[in-house]
C-alpha positions as CSV (number, residue, x, y, z in Angstrom):
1,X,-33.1,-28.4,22.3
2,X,-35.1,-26.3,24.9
3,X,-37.2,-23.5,23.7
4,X,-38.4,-20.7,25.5
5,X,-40.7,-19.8,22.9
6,X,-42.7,-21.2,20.5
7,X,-42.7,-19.6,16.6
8,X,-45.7,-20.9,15.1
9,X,-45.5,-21.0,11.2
10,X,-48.0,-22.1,8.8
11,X,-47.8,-24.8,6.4
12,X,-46.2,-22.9,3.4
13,X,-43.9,-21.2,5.5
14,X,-42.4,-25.0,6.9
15,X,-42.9,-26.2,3.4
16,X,-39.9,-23.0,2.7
17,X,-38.2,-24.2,5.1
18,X,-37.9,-27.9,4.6
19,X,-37.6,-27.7,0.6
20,X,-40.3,-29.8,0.8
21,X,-44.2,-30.2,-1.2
22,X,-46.9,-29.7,0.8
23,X,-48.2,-33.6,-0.2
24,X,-45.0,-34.7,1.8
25,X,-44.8,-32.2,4.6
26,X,-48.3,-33.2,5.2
27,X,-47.2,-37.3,4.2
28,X,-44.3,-37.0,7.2
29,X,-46.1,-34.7,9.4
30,X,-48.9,-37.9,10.1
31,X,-46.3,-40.4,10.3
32,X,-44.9,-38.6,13.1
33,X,-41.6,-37.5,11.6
34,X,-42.3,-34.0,11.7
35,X,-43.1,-32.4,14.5
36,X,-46.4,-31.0,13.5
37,X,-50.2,-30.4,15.2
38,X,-53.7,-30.6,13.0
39,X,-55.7,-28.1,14.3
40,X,-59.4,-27.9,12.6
41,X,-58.2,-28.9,8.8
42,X,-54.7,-27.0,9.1
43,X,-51.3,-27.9,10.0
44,X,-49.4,-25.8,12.7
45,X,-45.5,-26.0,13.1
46,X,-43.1,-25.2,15.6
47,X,-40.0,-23.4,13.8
48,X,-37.6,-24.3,17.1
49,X,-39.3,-27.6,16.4
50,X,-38.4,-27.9,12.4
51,X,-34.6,-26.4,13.1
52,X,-33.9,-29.2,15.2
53,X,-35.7,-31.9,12.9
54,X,-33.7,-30.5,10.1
55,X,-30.2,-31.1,12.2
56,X,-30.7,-33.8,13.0
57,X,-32.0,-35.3,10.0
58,X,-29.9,-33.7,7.7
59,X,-27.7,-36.2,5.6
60,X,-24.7,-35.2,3.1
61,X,-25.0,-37.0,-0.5
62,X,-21.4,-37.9,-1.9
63,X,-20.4,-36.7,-5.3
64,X,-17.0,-36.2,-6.9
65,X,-15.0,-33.7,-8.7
66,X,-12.3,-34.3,-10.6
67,X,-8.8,-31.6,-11.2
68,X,-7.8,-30.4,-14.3
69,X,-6.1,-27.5,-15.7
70,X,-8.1,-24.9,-18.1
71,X,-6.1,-23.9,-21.1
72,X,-7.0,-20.2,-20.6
73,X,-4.8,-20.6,-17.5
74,X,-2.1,-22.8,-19.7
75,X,-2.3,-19.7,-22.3
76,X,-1.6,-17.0,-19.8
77,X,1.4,-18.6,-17.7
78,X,3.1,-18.5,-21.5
79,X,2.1,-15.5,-22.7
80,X,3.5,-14.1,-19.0
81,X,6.4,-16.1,-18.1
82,X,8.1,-16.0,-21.4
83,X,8.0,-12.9,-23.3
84,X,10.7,-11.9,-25.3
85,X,11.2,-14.5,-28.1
86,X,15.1,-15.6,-26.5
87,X,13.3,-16.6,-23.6
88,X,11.6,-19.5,-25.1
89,X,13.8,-20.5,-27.7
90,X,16.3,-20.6,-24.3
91,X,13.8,-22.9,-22.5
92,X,14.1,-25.8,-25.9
93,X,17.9,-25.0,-25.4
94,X,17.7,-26.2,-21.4
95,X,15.8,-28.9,-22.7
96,X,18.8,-30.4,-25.2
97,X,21.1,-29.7,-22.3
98,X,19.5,-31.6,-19.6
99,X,19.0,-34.8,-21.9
100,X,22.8,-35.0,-22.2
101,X,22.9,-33.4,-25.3
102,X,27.2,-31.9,-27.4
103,X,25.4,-29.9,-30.2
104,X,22.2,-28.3,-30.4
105,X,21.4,-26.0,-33.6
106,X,19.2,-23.4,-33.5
107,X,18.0,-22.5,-37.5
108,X,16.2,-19.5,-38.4
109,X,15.0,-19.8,-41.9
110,X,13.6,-16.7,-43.0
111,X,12.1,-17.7,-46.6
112,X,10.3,-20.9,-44.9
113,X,9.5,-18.1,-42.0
114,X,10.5,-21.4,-39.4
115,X,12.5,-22.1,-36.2
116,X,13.9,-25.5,-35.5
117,X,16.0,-26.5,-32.5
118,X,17.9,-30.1,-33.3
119,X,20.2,-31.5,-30.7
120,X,22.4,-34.9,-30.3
121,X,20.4,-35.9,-26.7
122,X,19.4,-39.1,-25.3
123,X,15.9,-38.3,-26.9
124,X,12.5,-40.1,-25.7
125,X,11.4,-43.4,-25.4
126,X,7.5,-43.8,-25.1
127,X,7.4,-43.3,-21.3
128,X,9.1,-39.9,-21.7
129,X,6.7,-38.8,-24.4
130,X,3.8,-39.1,-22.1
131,X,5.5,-37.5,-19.3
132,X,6.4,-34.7,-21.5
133,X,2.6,-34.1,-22.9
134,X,1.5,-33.6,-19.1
135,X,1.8,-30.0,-17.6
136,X,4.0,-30.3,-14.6
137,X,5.1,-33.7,-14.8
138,X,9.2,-33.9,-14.7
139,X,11.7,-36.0,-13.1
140,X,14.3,-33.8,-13.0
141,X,14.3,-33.5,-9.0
142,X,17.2,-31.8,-7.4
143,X,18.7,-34.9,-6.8
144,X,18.7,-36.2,-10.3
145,X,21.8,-36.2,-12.7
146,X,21.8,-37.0,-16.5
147,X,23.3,-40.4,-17.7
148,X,26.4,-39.1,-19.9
149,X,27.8,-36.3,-18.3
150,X,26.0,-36.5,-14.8
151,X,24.2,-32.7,-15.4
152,X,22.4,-31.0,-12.5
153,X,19.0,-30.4,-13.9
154,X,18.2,-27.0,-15.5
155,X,14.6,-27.4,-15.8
156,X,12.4,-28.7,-13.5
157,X,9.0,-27.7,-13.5
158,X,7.8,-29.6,-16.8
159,X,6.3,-26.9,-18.5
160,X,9.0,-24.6,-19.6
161,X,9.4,-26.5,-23.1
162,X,5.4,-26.7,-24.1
163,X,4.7,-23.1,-22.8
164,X,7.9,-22.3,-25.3
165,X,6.2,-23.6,-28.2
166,X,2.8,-21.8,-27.1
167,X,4.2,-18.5,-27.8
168,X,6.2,-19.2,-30.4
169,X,4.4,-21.1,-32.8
170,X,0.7,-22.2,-34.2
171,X,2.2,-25.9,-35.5
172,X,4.9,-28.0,-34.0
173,X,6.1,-30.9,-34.9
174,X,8.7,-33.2,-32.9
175,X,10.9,-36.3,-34.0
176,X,12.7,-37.9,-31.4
177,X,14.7,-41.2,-31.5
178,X,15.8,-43.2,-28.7
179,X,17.0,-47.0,-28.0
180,X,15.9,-47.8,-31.6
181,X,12.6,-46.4,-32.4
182,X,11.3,-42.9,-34.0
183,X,8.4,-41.3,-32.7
184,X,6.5,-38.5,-33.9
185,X,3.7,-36.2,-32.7
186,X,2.2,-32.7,-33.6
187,X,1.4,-29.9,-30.9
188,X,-0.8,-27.4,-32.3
189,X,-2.0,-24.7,-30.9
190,X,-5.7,-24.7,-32.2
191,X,-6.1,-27.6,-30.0
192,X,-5.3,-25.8,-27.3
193,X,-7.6,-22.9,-28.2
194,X,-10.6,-25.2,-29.2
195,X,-10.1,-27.6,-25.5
196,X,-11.6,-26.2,-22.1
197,X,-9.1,-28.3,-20.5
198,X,-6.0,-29.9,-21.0
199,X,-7.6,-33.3,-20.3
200,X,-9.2,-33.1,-23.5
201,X,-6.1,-32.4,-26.2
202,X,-5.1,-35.6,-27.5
203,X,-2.0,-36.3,-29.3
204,X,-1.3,-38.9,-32.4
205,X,2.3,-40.6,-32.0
206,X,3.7,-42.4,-35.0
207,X,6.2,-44.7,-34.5
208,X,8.6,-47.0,-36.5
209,X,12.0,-48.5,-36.2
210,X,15.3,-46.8,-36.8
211,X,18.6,-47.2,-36.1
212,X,19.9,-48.3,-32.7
213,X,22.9,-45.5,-33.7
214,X,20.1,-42.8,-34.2
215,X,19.4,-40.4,-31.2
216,X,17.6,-36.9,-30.6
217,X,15.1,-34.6,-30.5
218,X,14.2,-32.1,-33.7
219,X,11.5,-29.7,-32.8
220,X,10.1,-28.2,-36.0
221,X,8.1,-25.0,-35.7
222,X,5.9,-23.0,-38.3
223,X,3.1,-20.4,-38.3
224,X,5.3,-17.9,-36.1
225,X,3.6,-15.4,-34.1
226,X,6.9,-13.0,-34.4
227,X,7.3,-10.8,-37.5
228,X,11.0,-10.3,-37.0
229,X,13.5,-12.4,-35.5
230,X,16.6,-10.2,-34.4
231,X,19.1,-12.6,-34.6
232,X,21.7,-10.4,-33.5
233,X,19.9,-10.6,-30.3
234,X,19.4,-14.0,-29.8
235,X,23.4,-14.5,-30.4
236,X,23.8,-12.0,-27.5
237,X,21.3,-14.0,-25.2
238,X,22.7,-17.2,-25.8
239,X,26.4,-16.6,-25.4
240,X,25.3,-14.7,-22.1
241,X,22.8,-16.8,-20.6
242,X,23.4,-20.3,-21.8
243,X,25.1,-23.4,-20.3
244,X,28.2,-23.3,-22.4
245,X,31.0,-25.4,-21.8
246,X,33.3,-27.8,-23.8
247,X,30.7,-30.7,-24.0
248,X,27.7,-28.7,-24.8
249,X,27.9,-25.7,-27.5
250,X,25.3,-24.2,-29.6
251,X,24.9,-23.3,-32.7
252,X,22.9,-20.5,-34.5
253,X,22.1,-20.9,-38.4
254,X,20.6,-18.5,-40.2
255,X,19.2,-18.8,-43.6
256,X,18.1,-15.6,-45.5
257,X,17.4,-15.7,-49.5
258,X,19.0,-19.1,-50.1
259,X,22.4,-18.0,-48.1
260,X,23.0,-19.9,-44.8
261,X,24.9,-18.1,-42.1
262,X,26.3,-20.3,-39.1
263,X,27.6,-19.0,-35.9
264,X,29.3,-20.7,-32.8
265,X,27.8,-19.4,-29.7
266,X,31.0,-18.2,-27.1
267,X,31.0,-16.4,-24.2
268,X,32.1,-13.2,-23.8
269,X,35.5,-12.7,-23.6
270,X,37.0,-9.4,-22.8
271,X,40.8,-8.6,-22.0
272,X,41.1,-7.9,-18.6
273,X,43.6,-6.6,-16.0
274,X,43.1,-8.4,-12.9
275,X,40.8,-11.7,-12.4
276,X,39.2,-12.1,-8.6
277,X,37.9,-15.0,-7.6
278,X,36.2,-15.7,-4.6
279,X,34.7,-19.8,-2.1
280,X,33.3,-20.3,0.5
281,X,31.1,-23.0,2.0
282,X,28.0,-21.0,3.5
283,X,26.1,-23.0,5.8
284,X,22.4,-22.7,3.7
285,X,23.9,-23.1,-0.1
286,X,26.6,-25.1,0.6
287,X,29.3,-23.9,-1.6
288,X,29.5,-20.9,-3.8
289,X,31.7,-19.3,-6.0
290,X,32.5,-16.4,-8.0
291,X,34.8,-15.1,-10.1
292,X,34.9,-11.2,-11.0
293,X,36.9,-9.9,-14.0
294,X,38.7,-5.7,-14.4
295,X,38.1,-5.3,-17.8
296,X,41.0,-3.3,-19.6
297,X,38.4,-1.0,-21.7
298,X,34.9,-0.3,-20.8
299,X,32.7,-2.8,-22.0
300,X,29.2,-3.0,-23.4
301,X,26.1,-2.7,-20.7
302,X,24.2,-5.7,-21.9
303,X,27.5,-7.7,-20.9
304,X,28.2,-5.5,-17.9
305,X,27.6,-7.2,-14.1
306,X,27.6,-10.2,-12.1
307,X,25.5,-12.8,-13.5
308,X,24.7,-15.9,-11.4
309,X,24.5,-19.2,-12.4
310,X,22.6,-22.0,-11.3
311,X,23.7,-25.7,-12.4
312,X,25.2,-24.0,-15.6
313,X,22.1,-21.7,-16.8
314,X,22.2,-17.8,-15.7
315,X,19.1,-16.9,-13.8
316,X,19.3,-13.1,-12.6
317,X,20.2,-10.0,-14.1
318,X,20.1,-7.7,-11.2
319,X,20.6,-4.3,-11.9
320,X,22.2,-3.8,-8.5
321,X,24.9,-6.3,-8.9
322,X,25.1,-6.8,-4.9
323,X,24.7,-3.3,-3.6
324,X,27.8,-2.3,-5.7
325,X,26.0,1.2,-6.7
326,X,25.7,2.2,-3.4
327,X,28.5,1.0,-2.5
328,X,31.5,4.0,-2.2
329,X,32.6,4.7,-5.4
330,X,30.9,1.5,-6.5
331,X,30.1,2.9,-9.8
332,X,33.5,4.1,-10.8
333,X,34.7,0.7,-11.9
334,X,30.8,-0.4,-13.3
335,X,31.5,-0.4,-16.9
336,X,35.1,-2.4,-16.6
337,X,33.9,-4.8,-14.1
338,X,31.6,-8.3,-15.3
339,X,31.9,-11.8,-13.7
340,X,30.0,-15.5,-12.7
341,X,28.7,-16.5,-9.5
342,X,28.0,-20.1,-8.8
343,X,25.3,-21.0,-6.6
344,X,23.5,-24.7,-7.4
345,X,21.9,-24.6,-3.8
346,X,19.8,-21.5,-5.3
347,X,17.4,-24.3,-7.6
348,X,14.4,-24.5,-5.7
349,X,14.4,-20.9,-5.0
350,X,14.1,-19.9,-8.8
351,X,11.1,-18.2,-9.6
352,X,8.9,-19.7,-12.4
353,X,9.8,-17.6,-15.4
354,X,13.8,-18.4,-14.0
355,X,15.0,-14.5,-14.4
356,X,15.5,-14.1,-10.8
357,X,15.0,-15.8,-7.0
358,X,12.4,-15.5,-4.3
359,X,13.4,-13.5,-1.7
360,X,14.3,-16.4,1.2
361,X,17.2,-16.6,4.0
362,X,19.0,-18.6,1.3
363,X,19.0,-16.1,-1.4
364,X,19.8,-13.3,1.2
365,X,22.8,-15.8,2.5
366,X,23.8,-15.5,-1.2
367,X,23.3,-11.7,-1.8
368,X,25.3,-11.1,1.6
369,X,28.3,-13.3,-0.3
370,X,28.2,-11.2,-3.4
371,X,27.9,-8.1,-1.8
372,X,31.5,-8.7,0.4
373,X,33.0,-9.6,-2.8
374,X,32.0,-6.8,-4.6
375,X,33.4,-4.6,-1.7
376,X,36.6,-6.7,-1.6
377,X,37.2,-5.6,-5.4
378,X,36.3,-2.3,-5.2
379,X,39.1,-1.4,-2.4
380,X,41.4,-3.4,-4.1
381,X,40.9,-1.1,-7.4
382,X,40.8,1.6,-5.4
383,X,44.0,1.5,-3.6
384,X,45.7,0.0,-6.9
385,X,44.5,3.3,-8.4
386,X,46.0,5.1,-5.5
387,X,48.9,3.6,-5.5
388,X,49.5,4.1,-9.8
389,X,48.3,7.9,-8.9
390,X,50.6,8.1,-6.8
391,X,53.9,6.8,-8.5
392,X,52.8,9.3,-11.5
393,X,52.9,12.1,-9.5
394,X,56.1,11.1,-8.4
395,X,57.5,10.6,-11.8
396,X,56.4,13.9,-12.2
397,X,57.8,15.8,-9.5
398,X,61.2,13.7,-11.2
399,X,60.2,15.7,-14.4
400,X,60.2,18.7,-12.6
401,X,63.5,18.2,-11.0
402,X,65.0,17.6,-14.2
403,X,63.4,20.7,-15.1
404,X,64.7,23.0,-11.9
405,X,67.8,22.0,-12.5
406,X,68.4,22.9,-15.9
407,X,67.1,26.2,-14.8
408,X,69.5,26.5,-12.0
409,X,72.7,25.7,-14.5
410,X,71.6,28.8,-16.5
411,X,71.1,30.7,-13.6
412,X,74.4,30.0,-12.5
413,X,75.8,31.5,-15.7
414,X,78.4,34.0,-15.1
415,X,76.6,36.7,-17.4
416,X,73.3,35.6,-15.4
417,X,74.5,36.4,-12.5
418,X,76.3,39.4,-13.5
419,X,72.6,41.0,-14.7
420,X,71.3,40.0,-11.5
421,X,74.0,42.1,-9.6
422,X,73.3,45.1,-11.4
423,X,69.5,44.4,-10.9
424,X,70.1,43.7,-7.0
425,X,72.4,46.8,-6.9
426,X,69.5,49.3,-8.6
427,X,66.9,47.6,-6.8
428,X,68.9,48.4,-3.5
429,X,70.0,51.7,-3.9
430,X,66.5,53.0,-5.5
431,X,64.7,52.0,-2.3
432,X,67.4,53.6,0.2
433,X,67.0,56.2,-2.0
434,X,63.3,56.6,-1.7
435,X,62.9,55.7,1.9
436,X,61.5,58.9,3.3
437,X,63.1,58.1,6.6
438,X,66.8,58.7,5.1
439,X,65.7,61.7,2.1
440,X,69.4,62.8,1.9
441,X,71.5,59.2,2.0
442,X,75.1,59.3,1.1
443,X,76.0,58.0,-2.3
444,X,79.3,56.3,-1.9
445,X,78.0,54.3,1.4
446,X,74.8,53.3,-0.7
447,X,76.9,51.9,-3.4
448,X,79.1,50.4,-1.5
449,X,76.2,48.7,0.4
450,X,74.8,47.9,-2.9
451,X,77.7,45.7,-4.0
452,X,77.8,43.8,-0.6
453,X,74.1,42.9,-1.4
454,X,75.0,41.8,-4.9
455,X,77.4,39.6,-4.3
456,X,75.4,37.5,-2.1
457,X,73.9,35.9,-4.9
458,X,76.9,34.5,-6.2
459,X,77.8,32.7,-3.1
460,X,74.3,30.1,-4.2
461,X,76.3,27.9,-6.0
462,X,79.4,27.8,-3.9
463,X,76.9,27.0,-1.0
464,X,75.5,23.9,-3.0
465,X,78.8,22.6,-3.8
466,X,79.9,22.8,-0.5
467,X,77.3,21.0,0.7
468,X,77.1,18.4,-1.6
469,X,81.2,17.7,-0.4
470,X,79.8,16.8,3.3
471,X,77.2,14.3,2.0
472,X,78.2,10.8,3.6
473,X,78.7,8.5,0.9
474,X,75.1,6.6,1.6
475,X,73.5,9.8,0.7
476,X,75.8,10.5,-2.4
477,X,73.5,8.2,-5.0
478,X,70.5,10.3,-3.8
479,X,71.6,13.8,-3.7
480,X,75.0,14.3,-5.2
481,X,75.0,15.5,-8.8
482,X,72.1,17.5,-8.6
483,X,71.7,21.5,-8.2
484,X,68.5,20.8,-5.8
485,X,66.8,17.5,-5.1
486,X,62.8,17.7,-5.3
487,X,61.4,14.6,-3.1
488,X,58.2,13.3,-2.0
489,X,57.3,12.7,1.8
490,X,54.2,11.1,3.5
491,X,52.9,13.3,6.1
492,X,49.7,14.2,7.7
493,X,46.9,16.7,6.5
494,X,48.0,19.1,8.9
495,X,51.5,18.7,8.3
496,X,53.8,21.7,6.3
497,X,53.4,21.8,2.3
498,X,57.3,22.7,1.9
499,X,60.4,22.2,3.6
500,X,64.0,23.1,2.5
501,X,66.8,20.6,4.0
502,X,69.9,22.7,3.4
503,X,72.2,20.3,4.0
504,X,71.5,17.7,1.5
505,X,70.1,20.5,-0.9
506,X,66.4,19.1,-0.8
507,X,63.1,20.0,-1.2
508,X,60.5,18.0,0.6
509,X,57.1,18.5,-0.6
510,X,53.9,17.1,1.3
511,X,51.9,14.5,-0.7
512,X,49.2,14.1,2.3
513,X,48.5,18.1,2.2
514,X,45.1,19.3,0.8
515,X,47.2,21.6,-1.6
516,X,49.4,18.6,-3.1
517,X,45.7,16.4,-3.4
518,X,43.9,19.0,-5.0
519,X,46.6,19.8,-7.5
520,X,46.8,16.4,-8.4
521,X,43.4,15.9,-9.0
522,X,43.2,19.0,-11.1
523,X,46.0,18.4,-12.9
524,X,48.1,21.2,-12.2
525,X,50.6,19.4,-9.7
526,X,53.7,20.3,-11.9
527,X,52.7,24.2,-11.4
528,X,52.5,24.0,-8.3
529,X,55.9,22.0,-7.2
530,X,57.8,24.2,-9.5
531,X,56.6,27.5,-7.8
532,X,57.4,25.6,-4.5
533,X,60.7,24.8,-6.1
534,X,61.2,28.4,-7.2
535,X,60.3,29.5,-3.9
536,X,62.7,27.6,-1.7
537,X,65.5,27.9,-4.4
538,X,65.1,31.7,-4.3
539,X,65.0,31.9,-0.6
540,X,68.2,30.0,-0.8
541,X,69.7,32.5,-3.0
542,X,68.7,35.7,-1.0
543,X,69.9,34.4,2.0
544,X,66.7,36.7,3.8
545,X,66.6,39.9,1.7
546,X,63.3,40.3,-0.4
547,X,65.1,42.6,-3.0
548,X,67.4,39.6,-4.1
549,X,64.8,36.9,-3.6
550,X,62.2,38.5,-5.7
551,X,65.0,39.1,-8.2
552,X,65.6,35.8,-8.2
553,X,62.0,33.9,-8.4
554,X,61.4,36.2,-11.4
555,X,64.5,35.3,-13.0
556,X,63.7,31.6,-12.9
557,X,60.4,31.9,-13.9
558,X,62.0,34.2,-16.8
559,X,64.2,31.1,-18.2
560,X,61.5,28.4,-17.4
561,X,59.0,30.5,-19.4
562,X,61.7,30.9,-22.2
563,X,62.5,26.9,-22.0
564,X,58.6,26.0,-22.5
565,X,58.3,28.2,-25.5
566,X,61.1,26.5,-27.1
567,X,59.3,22.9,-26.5
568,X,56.3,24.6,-28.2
């Protein structure tokens, strides 16, 4: 190293900067290892001079350090992963399942103020047991499948099952049998408070002979840390987030004041109206599946959704269920509408408390399936709705046609009719009377007007009959038989509301026109298709004079007002 120029330090200062005494700066500095002058009974140094002694003389000592995990970090992953009481008792559950377990029981005894989870599984052997006392240590790779049934893994991490009993309990105790032996051991949880490190928790197993014919794990826990245990709610969980199937069920037992309760736990089932189901092989998750359900009644929110499960255990309970509320009309159909995805290839991207997935291209690949279905059943639903909307207003307008022509019949009564002439004839003659264009009309060639006028309105029913004798016989099961014939069509918006076909007696109404949609929506579509009705009928009748046409609309609103009141 070159240097330009010199620092000169004294003696305390280079003892500062070496960590060295002054008996061995002084010791080195004659031997000639450090640079160093004596000038008169003091030392001199060179700092350039020292820096580069000290780099190039500068040795690393080896030491080692060895990992562990601190308990205060053991105590917070439970505390946060886990919270609700389900959760934990869920993670024992997984536990039975993945070690090929047909029955595990779930006991709540209130007087004893316990839980115990007992299942039918392979149990452990000794080389389990100590796996299963170290955090993080598991076998259960992706790969892996049980012995009996050949499972796909549910847990994976090695810690759900001891962070479980963390938060629930101060005691445990575990028998397991397996391949003829019984083993026993205690976790407690004051050894994990007491300990600084995981390292340092030891754990006593006892172990005997049993029966080869013995198998199993009981896990026996006391000292809860909850006050009340709504069971209620852990039969909800369960039957919703558990791996039920015909080789694995669960049962919950509940004892309260010497009284035992025991419950099967099912899935929800609700009646339904239409099933969807939905495959495909995506090129990230390999194949996924799922199956939506149309409920026939609303059903309750916590069982509302899609719910995704992942080698048998639901994961996620996504509020959005795929984009379906914003989806159009998305949530019309929300409280009928629940359903499974499938989706194995989602393991490894399971967060660590297993209530949802990392966001990844995989989960997105999945999310992008879901959200297509969802849209695929919400058009279907929608146009089914359509469709059933639209055959009911159809069956109305058939009600109303019914209606109109009973109407017509007593219209065409002869006494009818005969009231209507005389109305006609006043009307007439009143308004030649009163035109002030005419003041002075002749009497006699008014009335005799009047009764040309009045007897156009009993030409409406010869007219029909008439026309119902030129019908070709293909139209004859449609039309003939029938005063006036009240018929759907499928037009455009912009198309007429109303049209009168003379020749086949038929009114054709519209079903695409704003006025038609709106009525049916509010509810008032029969109103309006008998005042069309009314309308055409009485245009009919009047053959283009307002005096007889209004006489006419008012005289069939007259009787259809009279025929409601009698239904009342």
């Amino acid at each position: 190293m070159k240097h330009l120029d010199k620092q000169i330090i004294s003696t305390e200062e280079a003892c500062h900067l070496l960590g060295l005494s002054r008996q061995t700066l002084y010791k080195l500095t004659e031997r000639g290892e450090i640079p160093g002058k004596k000038i008169g009974n003091k030392y001199k140094f060179d700092k350039n001079q020292l820096l580069e002694y000290l780099q190039n003389n500068n040795e690393y000592k080896t030491w080692e350090i060895k990992g562990d995990f601190a308990t205060a970090g053991i105590k917070k992953m439970a505390k946060r992963t886990f919270q609700e009481l389900a959760s934990n008792i869920e993670e024992l559950i997984v536990n039975s399942y993945d070690a090929d377990a047909t029955v595990v029981q779930v006991i709540i005894n209130n007087d004893k103020k316990t839980i115990s989870i007992i299942d039918d599984g392979g149990g452990m052997d000794e080389q389990s047991l100590s796996d299963y006392v170290i955090y993080g240590e598991s076998k259960k790779v992706s790969a892996y499948r049980s012995p009996k049934f050949g499972r796909s893994p549910i847990g994976e991490y090695g810690m759900g099952g001891k962070l479980a009993i963390t938060n629930i309990c101060n005691n445990c105790k575990i028998i397991t049998r397996k391949n003829g032996k019984e083993h026993i051991f205690n976790m407690n949880r004051s050894k994990l408070n007491k300990a600084k490190y995981v390292s340092e928790i030891k754990s006593k197993v006892l172990t005997r002979a049993c029966s080869s014919d013995l198998y199993g794990t009981q896990i026996y826990m006391e000292q809860l840390f909850a006050k009340h245990i709504d069971c209620e709610r852990l039969l909800e969980r369960f039957s919703t987030k558990m791996p039920i199937s015909q080789n694995f069920q669960i049962i919950l037992i509940v004892i309260k004041n010497g009284d035992e309760t025991k419950m099967k736990v099912l899935e929800p089932v609700f009646e339904y109206v239409k099933k969807f189901e939905f495959s495909e092989e995506k090129s990230l998750l390999g194949k996924v599946k799922m199956t939506i359900y149309f409920t026939k009644e609303p059903i309750p929110q916590t069982k509302q959704g899609i719910w995704t499960r992942v080698n048998g255990r639901i994961v996620n309970e996504k509020a959005e269920w795929f984009d379906l509320f914003r989806a159009t009309s998305g949530t019309r159909y929300r409280y009928r509408l629940y359903g499974y995805g499938e989706a194995d290839g989602l393991k490894n991207f399971v967060t660590f408390a297993k209530n949802d997935f990392i966001d990844c291209p995989e989960y997105r690949e999945y999310l992008d399936f879901g959200h297509k279905n969802i849209l695929k059943v919400q058009n279907t639903l929608l146009r089914e709705d359509e469709d059933s909307k639209k055959n009911s207003d159809r069956n109305l307008i058939k009600e109303v046609e019914k209606e109109i022509n009973d109407i017509v019949s007593k219209l065409d009564n002869p006494l009818v009719i005969g009231n209507l002439e005389s109305k006609i004839k006043k009307e007439f003659t009143k308004e030649i009377e009163d035109a002030p264009e005419t003041p002075y009309p002749n009497i006699d060639a008014v009335e005799n007007e009047a009764k040309k006028v009045a007897t156009i309105v009993k030409r409406g029913k010869d007219k029909r009959e008439r026309r119902n004798q030129n019908l070709s016989s293909g139209e004859r099961a449609t039309y003939s038989g029938k005063n006036y014939s009240l018929n759907t069509v499928d037009l455009s918006e912009t198309g007429d509301l109303v049209k009168f076909v003379k020749e086949k007696n038929s009114i054709e109404i519209n079903e695409k026109h704003n006025f038609y949609i709106h009525a049916s929506k509010g509810n008032y579509l029969d109103s309006l298709v008998r005042d069309l009705a009314f309308t055409e009928i009485a245009h009919d009748y009047s053959e283009g004079n307002i005096i007889i046409f209004n006489t006419v609309f008012n005289e069939l609103a007259r009787i259809s007002t009279k025929m409601i009141k009698k239904i009342i």
